[in-house]
C-alpha positions in Angstrom: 141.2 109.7 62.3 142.2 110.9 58.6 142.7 115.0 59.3 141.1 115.8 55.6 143.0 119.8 56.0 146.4 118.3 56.8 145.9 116.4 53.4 144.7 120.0 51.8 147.5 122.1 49.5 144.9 124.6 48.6 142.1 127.0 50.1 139.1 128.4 48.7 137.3 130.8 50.6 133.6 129.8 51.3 132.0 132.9 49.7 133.6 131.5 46.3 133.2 128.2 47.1 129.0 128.9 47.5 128.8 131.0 44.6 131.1 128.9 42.3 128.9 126.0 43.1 125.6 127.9 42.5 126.9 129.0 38.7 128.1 126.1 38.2 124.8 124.1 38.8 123.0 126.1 37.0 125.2 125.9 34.0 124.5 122.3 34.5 120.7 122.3 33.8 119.7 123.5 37.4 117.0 125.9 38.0 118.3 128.9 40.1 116.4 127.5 43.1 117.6 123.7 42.7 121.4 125.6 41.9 121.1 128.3 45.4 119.7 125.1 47.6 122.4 122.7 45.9 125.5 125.4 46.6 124.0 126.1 49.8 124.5 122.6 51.6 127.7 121.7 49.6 129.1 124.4 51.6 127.4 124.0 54.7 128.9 120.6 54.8 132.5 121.5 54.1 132.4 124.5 56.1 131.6 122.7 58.9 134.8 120.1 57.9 132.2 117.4 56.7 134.3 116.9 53.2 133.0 114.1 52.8 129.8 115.4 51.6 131.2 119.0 50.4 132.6 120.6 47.7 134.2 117.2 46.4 131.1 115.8 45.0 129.7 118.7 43.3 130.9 117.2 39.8 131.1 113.2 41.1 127.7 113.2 41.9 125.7 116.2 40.8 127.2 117.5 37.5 127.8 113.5 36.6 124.3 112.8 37.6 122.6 114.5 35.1 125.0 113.1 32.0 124.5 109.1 33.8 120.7 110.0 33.8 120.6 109.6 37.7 119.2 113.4 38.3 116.4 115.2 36.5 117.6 118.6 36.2 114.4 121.0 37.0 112.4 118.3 38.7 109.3 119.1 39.9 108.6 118.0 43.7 105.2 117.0 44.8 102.9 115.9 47.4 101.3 112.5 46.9 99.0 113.0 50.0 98.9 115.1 53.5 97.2 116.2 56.6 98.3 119.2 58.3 100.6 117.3 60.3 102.5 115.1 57.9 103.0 114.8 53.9 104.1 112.1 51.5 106.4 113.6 48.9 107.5 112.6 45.6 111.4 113.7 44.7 110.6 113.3 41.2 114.1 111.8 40.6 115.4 115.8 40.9 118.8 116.8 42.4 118.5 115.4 46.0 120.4 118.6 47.8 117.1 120.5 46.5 114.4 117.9 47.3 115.9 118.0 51.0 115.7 121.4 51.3 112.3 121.4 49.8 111.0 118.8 52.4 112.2 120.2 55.1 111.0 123.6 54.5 107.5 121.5 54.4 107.9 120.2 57.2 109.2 123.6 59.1 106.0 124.9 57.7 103.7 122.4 58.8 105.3 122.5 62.4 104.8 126.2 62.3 101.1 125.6 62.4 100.4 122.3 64.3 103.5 122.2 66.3 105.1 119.2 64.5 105.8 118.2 60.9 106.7 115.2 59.1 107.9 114.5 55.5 108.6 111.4 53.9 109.7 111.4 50.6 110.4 109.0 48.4 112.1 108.8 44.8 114.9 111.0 45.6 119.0 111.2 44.9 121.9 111.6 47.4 121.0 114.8 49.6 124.5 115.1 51.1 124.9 116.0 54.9 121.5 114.7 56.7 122.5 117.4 59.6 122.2 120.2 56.9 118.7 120.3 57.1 118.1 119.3 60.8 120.2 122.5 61.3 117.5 124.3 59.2 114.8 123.8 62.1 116.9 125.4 64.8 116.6 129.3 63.5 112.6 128.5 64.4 113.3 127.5 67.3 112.5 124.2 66.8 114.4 120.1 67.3 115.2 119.2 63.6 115.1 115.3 62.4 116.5 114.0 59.1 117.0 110.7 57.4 118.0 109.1 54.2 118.3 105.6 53.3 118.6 102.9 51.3 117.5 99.1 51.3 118.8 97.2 48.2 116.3 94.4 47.4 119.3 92.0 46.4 122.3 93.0 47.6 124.9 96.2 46.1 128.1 95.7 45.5 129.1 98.1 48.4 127.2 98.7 51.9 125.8 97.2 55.4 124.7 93.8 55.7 122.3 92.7 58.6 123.9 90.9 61.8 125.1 87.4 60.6 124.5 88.2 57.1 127.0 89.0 53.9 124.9 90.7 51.8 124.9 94.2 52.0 121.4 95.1 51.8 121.4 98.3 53.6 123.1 101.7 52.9 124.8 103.7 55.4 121.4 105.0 56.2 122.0 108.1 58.2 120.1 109.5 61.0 121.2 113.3 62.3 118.9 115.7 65.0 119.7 119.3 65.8 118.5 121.6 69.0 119.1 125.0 70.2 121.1 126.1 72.5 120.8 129.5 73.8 124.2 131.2 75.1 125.8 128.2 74.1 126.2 126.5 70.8 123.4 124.0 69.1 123.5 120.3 69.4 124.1 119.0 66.0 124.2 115.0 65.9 124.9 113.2 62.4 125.4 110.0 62.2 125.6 107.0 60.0 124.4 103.7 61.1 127.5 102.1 59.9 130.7 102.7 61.9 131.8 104.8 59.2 130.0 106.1 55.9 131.0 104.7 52.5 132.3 108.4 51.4 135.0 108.2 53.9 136.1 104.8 52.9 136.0 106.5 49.5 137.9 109.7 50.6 140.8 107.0 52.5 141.0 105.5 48.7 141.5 109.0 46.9 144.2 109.5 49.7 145.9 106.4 49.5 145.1 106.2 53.8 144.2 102.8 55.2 141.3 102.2 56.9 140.9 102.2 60.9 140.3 98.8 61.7 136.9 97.7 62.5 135.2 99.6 59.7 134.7 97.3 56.7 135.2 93.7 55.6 135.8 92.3 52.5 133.9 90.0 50.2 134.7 87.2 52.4 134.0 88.6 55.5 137.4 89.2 56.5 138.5 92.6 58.4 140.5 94.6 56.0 141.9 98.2 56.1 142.2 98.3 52.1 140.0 101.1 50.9 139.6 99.5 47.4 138.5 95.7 48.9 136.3 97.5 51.4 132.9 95.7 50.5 130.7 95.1 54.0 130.6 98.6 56.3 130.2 97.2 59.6 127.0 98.4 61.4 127.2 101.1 64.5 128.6 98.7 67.6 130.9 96.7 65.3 131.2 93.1 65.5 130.2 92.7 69.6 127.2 95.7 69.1 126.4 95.7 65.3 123.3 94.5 66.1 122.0 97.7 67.5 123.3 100.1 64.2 121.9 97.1 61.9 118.7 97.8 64.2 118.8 101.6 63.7 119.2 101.5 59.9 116.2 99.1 59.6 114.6 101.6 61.6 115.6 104.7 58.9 114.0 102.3 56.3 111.3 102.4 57.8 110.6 105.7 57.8 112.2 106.6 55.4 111.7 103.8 52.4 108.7 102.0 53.8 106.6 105.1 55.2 107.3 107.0 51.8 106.2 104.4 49.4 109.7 103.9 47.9 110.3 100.4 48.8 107.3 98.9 46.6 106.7 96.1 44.2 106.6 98.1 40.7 109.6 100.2 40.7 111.2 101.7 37.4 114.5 99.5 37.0 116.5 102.4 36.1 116.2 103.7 39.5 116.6 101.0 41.2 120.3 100.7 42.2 122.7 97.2 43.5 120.6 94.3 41.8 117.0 94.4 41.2 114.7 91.7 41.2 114.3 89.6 38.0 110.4 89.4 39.0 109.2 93.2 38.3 106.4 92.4 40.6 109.3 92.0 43.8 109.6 94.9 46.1 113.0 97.4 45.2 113.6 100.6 46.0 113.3 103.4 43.5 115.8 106.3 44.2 116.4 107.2 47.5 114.4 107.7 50.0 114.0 110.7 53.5 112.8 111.8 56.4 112.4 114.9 58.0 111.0 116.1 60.4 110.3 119.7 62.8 108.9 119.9 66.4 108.1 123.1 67.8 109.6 123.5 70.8 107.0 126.2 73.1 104.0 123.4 72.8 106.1 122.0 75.8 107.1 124.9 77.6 108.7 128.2 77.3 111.5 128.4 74.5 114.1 129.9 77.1 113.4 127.5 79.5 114.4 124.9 77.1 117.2 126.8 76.1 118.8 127.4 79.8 118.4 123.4 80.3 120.4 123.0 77.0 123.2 125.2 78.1 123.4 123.8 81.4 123.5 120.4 80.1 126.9 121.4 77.8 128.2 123.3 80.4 128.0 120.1 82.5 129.5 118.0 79.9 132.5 120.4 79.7 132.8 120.3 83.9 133.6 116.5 83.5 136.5 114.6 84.2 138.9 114.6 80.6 140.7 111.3 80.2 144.7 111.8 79.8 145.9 113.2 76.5 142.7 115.0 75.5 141.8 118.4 75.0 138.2 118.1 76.7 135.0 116.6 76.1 132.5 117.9 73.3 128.8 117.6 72.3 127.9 116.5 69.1 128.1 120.1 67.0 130.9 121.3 68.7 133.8 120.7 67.5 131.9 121.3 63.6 131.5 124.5 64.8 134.8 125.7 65.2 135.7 124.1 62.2 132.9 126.3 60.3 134.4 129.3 62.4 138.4 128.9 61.5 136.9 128.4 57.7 135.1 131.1 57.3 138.2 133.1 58.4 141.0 131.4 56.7 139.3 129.3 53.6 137.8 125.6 52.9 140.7 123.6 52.5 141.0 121.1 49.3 143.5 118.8 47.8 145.5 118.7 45.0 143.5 116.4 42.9 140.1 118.4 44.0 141.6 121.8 43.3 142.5 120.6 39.7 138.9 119.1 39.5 137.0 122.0 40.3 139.5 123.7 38.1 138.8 122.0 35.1 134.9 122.2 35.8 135.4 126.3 36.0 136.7 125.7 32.5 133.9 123.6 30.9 131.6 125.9 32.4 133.1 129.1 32.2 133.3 130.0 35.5 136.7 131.6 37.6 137.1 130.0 40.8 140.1 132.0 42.6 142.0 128.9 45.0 144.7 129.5 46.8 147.8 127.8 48.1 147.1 126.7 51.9 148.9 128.4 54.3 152.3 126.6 55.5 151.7 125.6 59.3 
């Protein structure tokens, strides 16, 4: 796999990186809350060596958003209907890094007080790394869930198809689930339901790095390792077992799209992305849509006892047998970890072309951003 910080020729540390991105935003048209929550899981993802969802979108989608008329800056997000278990939420078209934060807080809150909560939200924009805001659940000692998805009513030019089928009707539809650990580190699982997520076959392209094969077809259904012809994202099993991711990203659409009242028959056009329906009365999807959710853990036992069997169940992991040439076996969360741990200490590594980007956008905006050359290994 693509090593994104051998491709890096620069380093910013993260304390910049957070606080670059939080002026920035706001300098954009984002209120200081929608700016803070925006910054704050930009740099959770790259500190924790998810670049595909970091610091390198912050003008492609977010800044770029607002002048395409994708984002609302200073959305206002609401609540279409709720019990004190679950709530139906409206992303108001806003920036999706702050709806997500915004739902799952909701849903943390909710838990807090029945022991579970569950958002569905529809209407939203890209939110970035799901795990972000599973991660959020763990500090209350809770399992955090979170989803985001996409069915396109008629096809899009890029994404999943079903088993047998060409059309990609499905987006990468992520599904990622955090626990604590206690002495040891917390399981952190993110996933996409697609062998790999578009932004990687995007990130290969910007690299000029062929594809692994496997991940993507073309047009024609042919495998290809061409970034730029990459059209059909296999689902999760590939071509034996696809029809098991294929089943898991219906599954996100469900909750997420269908369960939020995204996926209906009236949506606005404008927000409906790949190629609506010429019939306005046709279901689409407006925006995108999510899922989260928060279970409290000490409504089935005590916390620590959970805790020890969490430990125990890494430590068993790391006691197995290591096939030949690898450095061990990990849990999902591990090996993120030490990535956000060597960052922290020795910057956030970023290319060339993304250094000169985020350059130029301290410019426009008036804002320094202090980057560094990367140390030579």
């Amino acid at each position: 796999m693509l090593n994104h910080a051998a491709a890096a020729s620069h380093v910013v540390a993260a304390s910049e990186v957070r606080a670059f991105a939080t002026r920035i935003l706001e300098r954009a048209g984002y209120s200081p809350t929608e700016a803070a929550d925006g910054a704050y899981a930009l740099t959770w993802a790259s500190l924790r060596g998810i670049d595909t969802h970091g610091i390198r979108n912050l003008k492609r989608y977010y800044i770029d958003g607002i002048d395409e008329g994708i984002i609302v800056p200073n959305a206002r997000f609401t609540i279409d209907s709720e019990t004190p278990l679950a709530a139906r939420a409206d992303g108001a078209s806003g920036l999706g890094l702050a709806a997500a934060c915004w739902g799952m807080r909701l849903a943390i809150d909710k838990a807090a007080k029945t022991g579970m909560g569950f958002v569905a939200m529809r209407n939203s924009n890209h939110i970035g790394a799901a795990s972000c805001y599973a991660h959020m659940a763990i500090e209350h000692d809770m399992i955090g869930l979170a989803m985001t998805g996409y069915f396109f009513a008629n096809g899009n030019p890029v994404g999943m198809p079903p088993t047998f089928g060409l059309t990609p009707l499905l987006s990468t539809n992520p599904i990622a689930v955090a626990a604590p650990g206690g002495e040891q580190f917390p399981f952190v699982l993110d996933m996409s339901t697609s062998t790999v997520p578009y932004n990687r076959v995007e990130l290969y392209g910007e690299l000029g790095e062929p594809l692994s094969r496997g991940w993507a077809r073309d047009d024609s259904g042919d495998d290809t390792v061409d970034p730029k012809r990459a059209t059909l994202l296999w689902p999760l099993g590939g071509e034996g077992g696809g029809h098991k991711g294929y089943g898991l990203a219906m599954l996100v659409h469900i909750l997420t799209g269908v369960l939020s009242g995204g996926w209906w028959h009236n949506p606005e056009r404008e927000r409906t992305h790949g190629h609506p329906p010429d019939d306005p009365a046709s279901y689409a999807q407006q925006g995108q849509s999510n899922f989260f959710g928060a279970i409290r853990l000490d409504q089935f036992g005590p916390v620590d006892e959970f805790k020890r069997g969490m430990d125990e169940t890494i430590r068993a992991v790391h006691r197995s047998a290591v096939e030949p040439g690898r450095d061990g076996v990990y849990v999902a969360g591990e090996l993120e970890r030490a990535t956000e741990q060597r960052r922290r200490r020795d910057g956030i590594p970023v290319t060339t072309e993304l250094a000169v980007e985020l350059a130029e956008v301290g410019r426009l905006y008036e804002v320094p951003l202090e980057i560094q050359p990367a140390p030579s290994s």
